[in-house]
C-alpha positions in Angstrom: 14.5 -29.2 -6.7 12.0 -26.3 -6.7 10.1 -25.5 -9.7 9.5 -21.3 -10.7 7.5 -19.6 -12.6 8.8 -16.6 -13.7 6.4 -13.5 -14.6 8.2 -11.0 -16.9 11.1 -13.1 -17.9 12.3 -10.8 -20.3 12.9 -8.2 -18.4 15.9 -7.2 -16.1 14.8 -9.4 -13.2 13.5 -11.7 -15.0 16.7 -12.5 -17.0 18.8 -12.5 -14.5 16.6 -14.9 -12.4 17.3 -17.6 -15.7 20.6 -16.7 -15.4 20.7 -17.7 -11.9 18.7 -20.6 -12.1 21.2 -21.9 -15.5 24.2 -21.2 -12.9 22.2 -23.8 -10.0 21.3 -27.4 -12.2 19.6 -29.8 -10.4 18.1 -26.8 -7.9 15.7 -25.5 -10.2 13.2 -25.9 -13.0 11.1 -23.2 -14.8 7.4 -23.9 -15.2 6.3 -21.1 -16.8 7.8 -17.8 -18.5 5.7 -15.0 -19.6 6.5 -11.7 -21.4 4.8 -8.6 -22.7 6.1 -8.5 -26.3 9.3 -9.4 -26.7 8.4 -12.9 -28.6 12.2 -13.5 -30.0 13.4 -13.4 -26.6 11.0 -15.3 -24.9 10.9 -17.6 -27.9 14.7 -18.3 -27.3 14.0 -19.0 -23.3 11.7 -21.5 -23.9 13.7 -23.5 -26.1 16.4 -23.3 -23.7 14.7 -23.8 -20.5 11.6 -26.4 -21.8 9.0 -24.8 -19.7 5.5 -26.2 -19.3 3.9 -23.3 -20.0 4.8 -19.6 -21.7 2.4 -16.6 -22.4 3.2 -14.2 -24.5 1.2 -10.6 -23.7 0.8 -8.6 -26.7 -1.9 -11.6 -28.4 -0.9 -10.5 -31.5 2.7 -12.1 -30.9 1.0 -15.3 -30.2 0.9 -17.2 -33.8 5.1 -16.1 -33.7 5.1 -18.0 -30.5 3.0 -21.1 -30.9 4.6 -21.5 -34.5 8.2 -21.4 -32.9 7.3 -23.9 -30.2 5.3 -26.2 -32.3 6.5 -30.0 -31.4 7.3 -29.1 -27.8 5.4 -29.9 -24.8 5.1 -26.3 -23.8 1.2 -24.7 -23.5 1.3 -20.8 -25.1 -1.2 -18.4 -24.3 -1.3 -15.0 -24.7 -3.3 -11.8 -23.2 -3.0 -10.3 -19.7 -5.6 -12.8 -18.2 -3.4 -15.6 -19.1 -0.7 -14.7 -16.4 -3.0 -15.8 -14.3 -2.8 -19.2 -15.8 0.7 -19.0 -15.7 1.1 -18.1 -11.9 -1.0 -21.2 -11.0 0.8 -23.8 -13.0 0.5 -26.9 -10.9 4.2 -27.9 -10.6 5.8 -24.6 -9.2 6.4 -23.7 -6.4 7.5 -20.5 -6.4 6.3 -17.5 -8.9 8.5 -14.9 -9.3 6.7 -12.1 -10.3 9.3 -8.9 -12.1 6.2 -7.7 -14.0 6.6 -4.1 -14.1 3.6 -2.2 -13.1 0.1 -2.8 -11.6 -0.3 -5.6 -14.4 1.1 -7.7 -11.5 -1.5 -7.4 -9.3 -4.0 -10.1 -10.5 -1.4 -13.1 -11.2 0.0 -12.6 -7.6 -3.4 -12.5 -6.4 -4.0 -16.0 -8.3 -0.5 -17.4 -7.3 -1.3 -16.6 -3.6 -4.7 -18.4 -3.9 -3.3 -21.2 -5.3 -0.7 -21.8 -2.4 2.5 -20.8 -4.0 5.6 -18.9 -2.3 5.6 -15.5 -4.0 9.2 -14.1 -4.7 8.5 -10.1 -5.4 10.1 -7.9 -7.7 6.8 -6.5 -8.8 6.5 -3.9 -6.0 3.7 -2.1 -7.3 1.4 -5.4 -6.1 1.7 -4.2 -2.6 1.5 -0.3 -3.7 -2.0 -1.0 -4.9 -3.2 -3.1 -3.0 -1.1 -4.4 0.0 -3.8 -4.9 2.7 -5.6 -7.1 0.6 -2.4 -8.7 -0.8 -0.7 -9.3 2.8 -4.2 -10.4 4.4 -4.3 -13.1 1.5 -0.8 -14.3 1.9 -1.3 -14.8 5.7 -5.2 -16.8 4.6 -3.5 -19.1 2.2 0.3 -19.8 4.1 2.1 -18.0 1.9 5.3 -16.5 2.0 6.0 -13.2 0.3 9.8 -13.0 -0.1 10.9 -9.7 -1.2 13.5 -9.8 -4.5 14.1 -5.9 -4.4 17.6 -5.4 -3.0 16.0 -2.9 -0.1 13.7 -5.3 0.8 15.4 -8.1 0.7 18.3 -6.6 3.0 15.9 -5.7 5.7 14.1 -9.2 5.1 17.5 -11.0 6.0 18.4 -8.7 9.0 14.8 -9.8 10.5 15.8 -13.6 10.4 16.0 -14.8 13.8 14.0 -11.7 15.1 11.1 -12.9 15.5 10.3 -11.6 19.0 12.2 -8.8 18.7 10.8 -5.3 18.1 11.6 -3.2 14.9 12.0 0.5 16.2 12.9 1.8 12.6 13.8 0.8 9.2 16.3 2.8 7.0 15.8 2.3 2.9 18.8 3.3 1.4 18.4 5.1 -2.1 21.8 5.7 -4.4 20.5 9.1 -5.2 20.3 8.1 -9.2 22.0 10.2 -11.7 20.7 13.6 -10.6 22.0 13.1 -6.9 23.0 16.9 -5.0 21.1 18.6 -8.3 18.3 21.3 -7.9 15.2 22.0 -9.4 16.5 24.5 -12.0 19.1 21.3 -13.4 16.0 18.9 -13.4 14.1 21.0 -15.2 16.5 21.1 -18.2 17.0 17.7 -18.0 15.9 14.6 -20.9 15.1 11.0 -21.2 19.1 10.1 -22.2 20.2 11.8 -18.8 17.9 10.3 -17.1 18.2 6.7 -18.2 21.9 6.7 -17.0 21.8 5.3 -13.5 25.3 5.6 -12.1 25.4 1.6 -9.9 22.5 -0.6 -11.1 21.7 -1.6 -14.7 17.5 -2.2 -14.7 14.6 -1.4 -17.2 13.8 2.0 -18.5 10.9 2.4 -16.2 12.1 1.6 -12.9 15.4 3.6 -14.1 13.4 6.5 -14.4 11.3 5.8 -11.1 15.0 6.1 -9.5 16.0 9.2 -11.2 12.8 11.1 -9.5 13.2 8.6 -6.0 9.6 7.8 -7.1 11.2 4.0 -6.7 12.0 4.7 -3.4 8.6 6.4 -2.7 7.0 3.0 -3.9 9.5 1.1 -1.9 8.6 3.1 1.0 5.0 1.7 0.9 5.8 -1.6 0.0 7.8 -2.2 3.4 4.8 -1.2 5.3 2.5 -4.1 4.1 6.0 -6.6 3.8 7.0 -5.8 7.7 3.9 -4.8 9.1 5.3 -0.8 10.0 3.9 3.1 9.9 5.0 5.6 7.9 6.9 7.5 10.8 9.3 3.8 11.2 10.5 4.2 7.8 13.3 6.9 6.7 15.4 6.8 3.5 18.8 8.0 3.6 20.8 8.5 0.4 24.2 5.6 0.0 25.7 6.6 -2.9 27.8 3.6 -3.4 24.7 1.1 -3.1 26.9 -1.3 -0.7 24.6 -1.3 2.6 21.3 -2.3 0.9 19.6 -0.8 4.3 18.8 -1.5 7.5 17.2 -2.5 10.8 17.1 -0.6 14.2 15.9 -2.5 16.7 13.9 -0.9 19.8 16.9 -1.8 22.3 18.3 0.9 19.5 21.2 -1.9 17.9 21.0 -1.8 14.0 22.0 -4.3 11.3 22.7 -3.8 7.7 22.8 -6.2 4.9 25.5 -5.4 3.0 27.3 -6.3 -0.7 28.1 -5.3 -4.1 25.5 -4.0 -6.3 24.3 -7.0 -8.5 20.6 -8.0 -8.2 21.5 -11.8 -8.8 22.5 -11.7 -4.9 18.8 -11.0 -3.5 17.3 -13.0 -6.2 19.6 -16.0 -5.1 18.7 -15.6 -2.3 15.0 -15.6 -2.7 15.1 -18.8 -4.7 17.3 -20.6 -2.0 15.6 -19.2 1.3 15.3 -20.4 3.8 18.7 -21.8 2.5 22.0 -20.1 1.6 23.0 -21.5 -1.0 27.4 -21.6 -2.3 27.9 -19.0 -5.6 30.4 -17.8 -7.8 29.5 -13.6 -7.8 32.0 -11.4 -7.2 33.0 -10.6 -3.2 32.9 -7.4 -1.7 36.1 -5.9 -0.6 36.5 -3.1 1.9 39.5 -2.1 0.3 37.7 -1.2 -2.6 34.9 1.0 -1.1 37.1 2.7 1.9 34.5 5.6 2.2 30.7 4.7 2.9 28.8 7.8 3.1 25.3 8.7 3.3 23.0 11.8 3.6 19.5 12.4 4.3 17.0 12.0 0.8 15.7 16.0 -0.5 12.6 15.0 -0.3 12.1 19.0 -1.2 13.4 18.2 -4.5 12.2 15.5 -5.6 9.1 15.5 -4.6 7.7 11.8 -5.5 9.1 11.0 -2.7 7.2 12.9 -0.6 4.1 12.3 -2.4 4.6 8.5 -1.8 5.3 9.4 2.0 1.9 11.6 2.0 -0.1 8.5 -0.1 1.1 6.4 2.6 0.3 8.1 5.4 -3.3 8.7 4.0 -3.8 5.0 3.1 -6.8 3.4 1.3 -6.4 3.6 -2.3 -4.2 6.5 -2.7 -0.6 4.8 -2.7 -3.3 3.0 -6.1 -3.4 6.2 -7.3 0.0 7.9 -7.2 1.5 4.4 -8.9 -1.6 4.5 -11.6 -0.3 8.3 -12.5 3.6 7.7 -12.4 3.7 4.8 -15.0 1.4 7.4 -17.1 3.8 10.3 -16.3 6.8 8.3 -17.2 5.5 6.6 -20.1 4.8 10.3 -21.3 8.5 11.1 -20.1 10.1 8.7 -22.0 8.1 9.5 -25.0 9.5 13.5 -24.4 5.8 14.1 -24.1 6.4 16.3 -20.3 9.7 17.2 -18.7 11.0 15.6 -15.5 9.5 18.0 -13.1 6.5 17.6 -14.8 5.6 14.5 -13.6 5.1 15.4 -9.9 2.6 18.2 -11.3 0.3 15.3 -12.6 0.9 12.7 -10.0 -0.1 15.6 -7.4 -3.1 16.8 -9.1 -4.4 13.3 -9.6 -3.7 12.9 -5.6 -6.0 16.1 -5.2 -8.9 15.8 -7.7 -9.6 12.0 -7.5 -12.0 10.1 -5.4 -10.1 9.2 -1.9 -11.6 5.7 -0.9 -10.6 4.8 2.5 -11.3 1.1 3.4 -11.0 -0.1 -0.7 -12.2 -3.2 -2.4 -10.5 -5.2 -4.7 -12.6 -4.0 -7.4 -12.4 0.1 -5.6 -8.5 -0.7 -6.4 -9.0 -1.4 -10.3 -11.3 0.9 -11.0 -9.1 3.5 -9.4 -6.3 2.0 -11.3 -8.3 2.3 -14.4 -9.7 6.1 -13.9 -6.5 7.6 -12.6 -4.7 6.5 -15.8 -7.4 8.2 -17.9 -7.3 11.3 -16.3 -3.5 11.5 -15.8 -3.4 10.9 -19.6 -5.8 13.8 -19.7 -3.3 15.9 -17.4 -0.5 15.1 -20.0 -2.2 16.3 -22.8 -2.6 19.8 -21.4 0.9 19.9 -19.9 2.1 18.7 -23.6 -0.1 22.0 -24.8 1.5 24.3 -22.3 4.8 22.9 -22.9 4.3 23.7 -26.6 2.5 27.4 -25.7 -0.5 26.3 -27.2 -4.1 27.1 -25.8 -6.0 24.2 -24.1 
């Protein structure tokens, strides 16, 4: 039986991992859940699932918490700093972290140092700060196994390859709701449009972040650090039926693809099993359904994120810290029909250009970056709200 922690289990991933995990008795246990503020949810989990520890974010939640887990053996905190706690919790073994956002960054940091397997949906860890991340995985003997469905694809073509050469990867991107558009649609377009993803059913944020390939552009960096590549080994080509999860060319020039229906439960599974596959009930792929696979090369013209990520990438250090610091302000601001869709690259760009550009980055270079990028993007947002409105800044 392996015991998981689960960071963000209210969320999408985090959800489906208990789902999972309910489907699997007698593989599993949960030692710890934590969410941001959603108390009745989390509430309900830990009743269910009899964790030994939960941590509820917003502290102001945490009275609703401890009062509805009173007479159980279950520890509650609450506050950021108490993930931590939660991602060291002696009996797990694995800590799945689907935080969303750079919040993720210190608990994985913890979890590694304590020894435990890190299954990541929390991509944005390695955006900030893969060098440190990877270099701490590979001090402590930890495995990093990738949950995203990109990541996990290449991840299981590489089994057995050990001492084989990876020539190039391909990262394949559905396209998201606006796929084929231009730049005059996008900029007409809202929140409501944007939040309709056409194959995979995930969290506002990262829904968004696909909309504007932004998720691709962070995915982009995170298989750098996660398969030790450079920028010019890594292409994205757009798969609009999300079937072949991406691939792996090898330098003899073979490729293999992972392939399957769209349902996140499959790389998650298989995260929690590895290095084991393990029998489920999910739904099989049929060719016969899907008898036209087709795929195109990403407008990276368009939308631009993407090639911002490329460019952050390809300049290192802590700017892949700074384009993730601006997008969750630009898409917090886009979801709050602060800034259109278009705007967003504007800020993310601007902070690219006007912030400090630290090269060979600290820990403590990578949060405050964090930390000043989101002040001034939220500074940038303000005077593109002004504009947008035709008022003088």
């Amino acid at each position: 039986m392996k015991h998981i922690s689960i960071l963000g289990s209210t969320g999408s991933i985090g959800t489906q991992t208990l789902e999972v995990i309910e489907a699997n008795p007698g593989l599993y246990r949960v030692s710890a859940l934590t969410a941001h503020a959603n108390a009745p949810l989390l509430i309900a989990q830990a009743l269910k699932f009899k964790p030994d520890m939960v941590v509820i974010g917003d502290a102001e939640k945490y009275a609703e918490v401890k009062a509805a887990l009173s007479g159980l053996a279950i520890q509650v905190m609450a506050g950021e700093d108490a993930l931590s706690e939660a991602a060291v919790v002696p009996q797990a073994d694995v800590v799945l972290t689907a935080l969303v956002g750079a919040v993720g960054l210190k608990p994985t940091i913890a979890a590694i140092t304590a020894g435990k397997d890190i299954a990541l949906a929390n991509k944005e860890t390695l955006v900030v700060a893969g060098d440190l991340i990877t270099s701490l995985a590979g001090q402590y003997g930890v495995r990093i196994i990738p949950v995203d469905s990109e990541h996990s694809a290449i991840f299981q073509c590489l089994v057995g390859e050990t001492e084989n050469s990876i020539e190039k990867i391909y990262l394949t991107a559905s396209g998201g709701p606006f796929r084929g558009k231009d730049s005059n649609f996008l900029a007409q377009i809202g929140r409501a449009e944007a939040l309709k993803h056409p194959n995979w059913v995930m969290g506002a944020k990262i829904t968004i972040d696909s909309a504007s390939l932004m998720n691709k552009g962070l995915e982009v960096i995170e298989a750098k650090w996660l398969f030790d590549l450079q920028a010019d080994q890594i292409d994205v080509i757009v798969h609009p039926q999300s079937i072949v999860h991406s691939l792996v060319q090898f330098n003899d020039g073979s490729i293999k693809a992972q392939m399957g229906l769209p349902d996140m439960k499959l790389p998650i599974h298989y995260a929690l099993a590895y290095p084991n596959r393990i029998s489920t009930s999910f739904k099989r792929f049929s060719f016969m359904d899907y008898p036209e696979l087709t795929f195109a090369q990403a407008d990276r013209k368009t939308f631009r994120n993407l090639d911002l990520a490329f460019r952050a990438l390809q300049m290192g250090g802590n700017m892949p810290c700074i384009i993730n610091a601006a997008n969750e302000v630009v898409v917090n601001a886009f979801l709050s029909d602060k800034i259109g869709f278009l705007q967003m690259s504007d800020v993310i760009e601007q902070c690219m250009e006007d912030l400090e550009f630290i090269q060979d980055a600290s820990l403590n270079n990578y949060l405050e970056t964090d930390r000043y990028t989101r002040i001034f993007a939220g500074e940038l947002v303000t005077k593109q709200v002004y504009q947008h409105q035709n008022i003088k800044y």
